[in-house]
N, C-alpha and C positions, 0 to 999 in steps of 0.2 A: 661539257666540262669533264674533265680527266677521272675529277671523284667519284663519279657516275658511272666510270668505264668499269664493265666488267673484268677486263684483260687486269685492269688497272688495281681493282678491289682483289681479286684471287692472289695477285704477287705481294700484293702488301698483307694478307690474311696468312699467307704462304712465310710470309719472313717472319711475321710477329709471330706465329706460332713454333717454328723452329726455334727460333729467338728464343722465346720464353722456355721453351722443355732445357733450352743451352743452358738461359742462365743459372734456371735452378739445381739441374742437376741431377740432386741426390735422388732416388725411386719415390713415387710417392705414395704413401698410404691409401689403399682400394676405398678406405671409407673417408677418406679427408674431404672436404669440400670440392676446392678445384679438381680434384680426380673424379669424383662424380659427376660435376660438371660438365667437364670433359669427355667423360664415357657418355650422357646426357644426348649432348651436342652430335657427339661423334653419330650414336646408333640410330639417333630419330634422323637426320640426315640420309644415311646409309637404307634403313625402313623406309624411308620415302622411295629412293630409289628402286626398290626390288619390290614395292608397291606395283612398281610401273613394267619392270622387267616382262612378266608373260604375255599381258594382254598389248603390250606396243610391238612385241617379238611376232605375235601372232595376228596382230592386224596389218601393222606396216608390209610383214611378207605377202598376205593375199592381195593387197591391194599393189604391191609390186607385179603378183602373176597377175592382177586384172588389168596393167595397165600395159605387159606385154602381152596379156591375151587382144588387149583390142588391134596390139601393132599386128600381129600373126594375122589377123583378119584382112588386114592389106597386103597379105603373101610376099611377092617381092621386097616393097619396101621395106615393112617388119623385117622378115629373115635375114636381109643385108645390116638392115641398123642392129639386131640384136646380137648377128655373129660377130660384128665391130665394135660391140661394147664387151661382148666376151673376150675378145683377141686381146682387147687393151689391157681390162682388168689380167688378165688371166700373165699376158707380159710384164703388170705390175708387181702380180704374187712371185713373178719369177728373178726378178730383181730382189726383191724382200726375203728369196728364197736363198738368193746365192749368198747376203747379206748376212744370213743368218751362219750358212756354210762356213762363210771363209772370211769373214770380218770377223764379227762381234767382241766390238773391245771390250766389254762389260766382264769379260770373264775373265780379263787379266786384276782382278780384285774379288774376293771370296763373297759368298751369297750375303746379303746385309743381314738378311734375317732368316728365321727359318719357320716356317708356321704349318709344318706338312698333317697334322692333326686336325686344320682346317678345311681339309680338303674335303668337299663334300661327296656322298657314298654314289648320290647317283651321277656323279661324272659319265662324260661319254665313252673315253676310254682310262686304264689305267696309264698311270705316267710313265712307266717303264716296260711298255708291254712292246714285243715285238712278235708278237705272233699274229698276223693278217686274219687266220680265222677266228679266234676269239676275239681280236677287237671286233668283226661283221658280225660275231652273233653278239656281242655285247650293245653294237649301235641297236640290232634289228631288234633287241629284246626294249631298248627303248624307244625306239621310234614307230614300232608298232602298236600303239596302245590307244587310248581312248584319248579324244581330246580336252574330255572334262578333268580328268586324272590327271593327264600330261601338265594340264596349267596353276592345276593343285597343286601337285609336286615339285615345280619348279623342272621339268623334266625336258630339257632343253630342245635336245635332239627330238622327242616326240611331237614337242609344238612345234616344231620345223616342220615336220614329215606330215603336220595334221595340214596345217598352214598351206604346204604345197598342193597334197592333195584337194584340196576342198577350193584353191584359187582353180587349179585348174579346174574341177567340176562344173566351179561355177559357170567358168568362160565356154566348157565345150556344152553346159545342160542350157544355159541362160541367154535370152535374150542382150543386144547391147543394151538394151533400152531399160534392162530391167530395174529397177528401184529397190533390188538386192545390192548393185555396184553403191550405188549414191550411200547409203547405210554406213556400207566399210568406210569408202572415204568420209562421211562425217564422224564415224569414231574415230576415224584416226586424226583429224583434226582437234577432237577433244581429248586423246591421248598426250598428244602433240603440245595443247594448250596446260594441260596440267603440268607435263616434263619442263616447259617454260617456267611456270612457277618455280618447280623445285630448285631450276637453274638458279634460280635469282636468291636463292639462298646457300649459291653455295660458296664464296668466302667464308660463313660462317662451318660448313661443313669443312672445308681445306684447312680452317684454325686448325678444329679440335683432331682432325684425323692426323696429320705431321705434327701436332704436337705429341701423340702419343706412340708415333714412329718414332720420333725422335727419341722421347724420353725409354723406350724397347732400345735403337741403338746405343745409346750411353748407358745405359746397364747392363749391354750386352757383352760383345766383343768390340768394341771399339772401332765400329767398320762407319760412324757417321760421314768421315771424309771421304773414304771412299763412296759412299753413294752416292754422294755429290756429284765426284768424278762420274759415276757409272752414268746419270743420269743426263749430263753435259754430252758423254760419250753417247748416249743412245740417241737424244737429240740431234745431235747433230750429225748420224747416223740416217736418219728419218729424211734430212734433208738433203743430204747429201745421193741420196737412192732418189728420193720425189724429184728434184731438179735432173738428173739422170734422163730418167721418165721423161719429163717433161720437155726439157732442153735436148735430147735426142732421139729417146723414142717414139714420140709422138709427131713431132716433126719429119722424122726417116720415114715414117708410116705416111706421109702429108703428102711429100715430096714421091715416094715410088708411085701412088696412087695420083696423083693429079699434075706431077711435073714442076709443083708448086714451090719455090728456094724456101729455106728455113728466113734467113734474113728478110724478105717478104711477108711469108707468112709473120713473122713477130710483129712488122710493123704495121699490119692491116688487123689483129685482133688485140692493140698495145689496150685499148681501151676495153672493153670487156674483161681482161686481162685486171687490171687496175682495179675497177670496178669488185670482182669478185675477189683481190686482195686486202683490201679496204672494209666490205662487208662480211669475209668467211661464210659469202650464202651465196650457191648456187642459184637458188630460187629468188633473189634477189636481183640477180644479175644478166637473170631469162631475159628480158625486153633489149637489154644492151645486147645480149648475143643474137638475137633475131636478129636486130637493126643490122648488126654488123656483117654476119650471113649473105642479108639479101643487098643493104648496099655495096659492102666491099669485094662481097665475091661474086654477087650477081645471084646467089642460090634460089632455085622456085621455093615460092613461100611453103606452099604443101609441104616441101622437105623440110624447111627450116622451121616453122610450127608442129611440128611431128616429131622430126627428131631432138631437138632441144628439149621442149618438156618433157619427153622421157626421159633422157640424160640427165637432167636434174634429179631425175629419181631414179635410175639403178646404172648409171653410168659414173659410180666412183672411185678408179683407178687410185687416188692417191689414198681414198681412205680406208680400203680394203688393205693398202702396203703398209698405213703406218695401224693395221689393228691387228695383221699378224707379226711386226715386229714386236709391238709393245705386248703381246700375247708371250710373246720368246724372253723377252728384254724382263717380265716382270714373273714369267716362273724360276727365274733364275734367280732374280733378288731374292725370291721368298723360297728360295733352296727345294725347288718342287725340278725331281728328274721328269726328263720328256725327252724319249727315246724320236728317233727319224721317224716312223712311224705317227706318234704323237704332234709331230711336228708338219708334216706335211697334212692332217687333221684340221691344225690349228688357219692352216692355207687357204685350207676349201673351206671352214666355216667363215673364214673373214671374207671370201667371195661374198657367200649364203647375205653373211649379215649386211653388207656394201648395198644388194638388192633393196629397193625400199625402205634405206634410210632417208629422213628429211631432210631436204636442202636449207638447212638453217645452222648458225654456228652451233657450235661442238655437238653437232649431233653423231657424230664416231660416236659420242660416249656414250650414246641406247645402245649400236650392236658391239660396243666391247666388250658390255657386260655378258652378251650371249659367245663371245667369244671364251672369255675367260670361266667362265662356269660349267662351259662343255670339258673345261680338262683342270676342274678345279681348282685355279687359280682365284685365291679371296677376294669378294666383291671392294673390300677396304685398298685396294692396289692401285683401283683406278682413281684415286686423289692422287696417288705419285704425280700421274701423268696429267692431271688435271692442272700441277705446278707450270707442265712446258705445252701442254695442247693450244691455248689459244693462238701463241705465235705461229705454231707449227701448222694449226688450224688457216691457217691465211695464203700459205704456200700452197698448202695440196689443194685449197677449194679454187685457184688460180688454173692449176693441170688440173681439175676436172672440169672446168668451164673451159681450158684449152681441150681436153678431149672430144668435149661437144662440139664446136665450134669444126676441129678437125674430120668428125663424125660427118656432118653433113656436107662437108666435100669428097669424105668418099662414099656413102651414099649417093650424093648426085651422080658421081662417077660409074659406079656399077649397077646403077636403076635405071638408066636412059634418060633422068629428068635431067632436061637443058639446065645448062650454067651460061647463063648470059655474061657476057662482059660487061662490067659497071660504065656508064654513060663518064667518069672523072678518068677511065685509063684510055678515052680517046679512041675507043674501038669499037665496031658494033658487029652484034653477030646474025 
């Protein structure tokens, strides 16, 4: 039933709260009721979230490096599947990079708001810093630190740096067998189960958050039309880069490596494809992409059981492109400078954060918030995008189920494992 859709509650939470700060208007009293309310709704929402910030930043990463440390153990195979999900992602940040260069319509309309006093102290770098050495000793002075402190503090950059270290220790000190692996992955399952919850509350957190946007625009400078615009504009910015990806470079990548036509290729992964636009889950859509793997292309299961379920978990080209856009897209709304420097930052953490997010809808939204915190952009921003994420949410989880899919054709390509020809193309090898 529509009423029950999530997509469906957020746009309708999304308008009535707009709506409402429209109709009324005038600023309203800090101690009135509905303005209390409001604040109410907004922060306990908001506290939920940043509840969950450190310890899902800092399990979901280790359990990323344990799930490439088991690939790395199979040397060949690993090393080819992980340099291929590097290549991808890493062509995605660079679309999202040039996008940012020499597009960005957002900026032909003035910052909507301006909130540079929110900016938190322990950011990773300053916004308008362009000096290489002091951003390195600014990271190093954060990412060096203890990991108890680091998750204290909210200290972004250090639970990264604790995070990597201590995945890798594990993988090179530990056994595979050991019942240290199993641990991480069951918190990150109850990590995972909790951020579910808070999901399902958030219509009510998208009310009161754009309602208090709003009612800031309309007492501000009068720039609510223009956000609108800006936000249409960044949207379909997002898309129009993801399909790029998707529609050519992923395919051009298909095709040099296996011989393979694009027009081919779409017609033999239409269904998994489908599949993972329908659900915005990756991990949903694992069983169809094996199926499709080893019937349509002939792939050895070994590959296609190997490489897929990792790819569901750090193989996320489209959601790493749309979290360093919306990283760019919303220090601009909230009139926060961020020098080249700061920007190509914003690149490499949306990589970082891509690693070991969960294959389930809008889960962009865990690593954007590490996104955005690293260069102080306010955790309240990501309701903007909470307005356009579900749809946009359905596109890129499409090109990251085609990346996988693409994955294990050149894996089988440059590991020597046979690709059979499918018993339906009438050929045998």
């Amino acid at each position: 039933m529509i009423f029950k859709n999530l997509t469906f509650q957020v746009l309708i939470a999304a308008i009535l709260g707009i709506g409402l700060a429209t109709t009324i208007g005038a600023p309203l009293a800090a101690d009135s009721l509905l303005a209390e309310t409001m604040t109410l709704l907004k922060t306990s929402f908001l506290s939920a979230l940043r509840m969950l910030i450190a310890p899902m930043i800092f399990f979901s990463l280790i359990g990323g490096i344990i799930s490439i440390g088991d690939v790395l153990r199979l040397k060949k195979l690993g090393s080819v599947t992980v340099m291929y999900y590097l290549l991808t992602t890493f062509l995605a940040i660079m679309l999202a990079l040039f996008a940012v260069f020499f597009v960005h319509p957002w900026t032909n309309y003035p910052p909507s708001i301006e909130i540079v006093n929110a900016i938190p102290v322990d950011r990773m770098i300053d916004p308008g810093s362009e000096s290489i050495v002091l951003v390195i000793q600014q990271m190093l002075n954060l990412a060096l630190t203890n990991p108890v402190s680091a998750l204290v503090e909210m200290n972004i950059l250090g639970i990264v740096a604790n995070a990597f270290l201590i995945g890798i220790a594990m993988v090179v000190a530990l056994p595979a067998s050991s019942a240290l692996f199993d641990v991480v992955n069951h918190i990150n399952e109850v990590i995972f189960k909790i951020l579910g919850w808070v999901i399902k509350f958030l219509p009510i957190g998208i009310f009161a958050i754009l309602f208090d946007f709003t009612m800031r625009l309309s007492t501000g400078d009068g720039h609510s039309a223009d956000f609108l615009t800006q936000l249409f504009q960044f949207a379909l910015l997002v898309v129009v880069i993801t399909l790029i990806h998707g529609l050519v470079v992923l395919p051009l990548i298909a095709w040099l490596a296996t011989g393979r036509s694009p027009i081919k290729l779409f017609r033999q992964i239409a269904r998994p494809m489908i599949v993972a636009f329908s659900t915005s889950s990756s991990a949903a859509t694992l069983p169809v992409s094996m199926k499709t793997c080893e019937e349509e292309f002939g792939v050895n299961k070994s590959v296609s059981s190997f490489v897929l379920p990792l790819g569901a978990t750090m193989n996320m080209d489209g959601t790493a492109l749309f979290e360093a856009l919306a990283a760019v897209f919303l220090a601009y709304l909230y009139g926060i400078e961020l020098s080249n420097l700061a920007l190509v930052t914003i690149f490499l953490m949306s990589m970082v954060a891509s690693i070991g997010a969960p294959g389930m809808p809008s889960a962009s939204m865990a690593g954007m918030q590490m996104v955005l915190l690293a260069v102080g952009i306010p955790l309240e921003a990501i309701a903007i995008l909470l307005v356009i994420e579900r749809p946009l949410d359905t596109i890129r989880t499409a090109v990251n189920v085609e990346g996988d899919i693409i994955g294990t054709l050149v894996v089988s390509r440059f590991t020597g494992y046979s690709v059979s020809t499918p018993a339906h193309e009438g050929v045998s090898t």
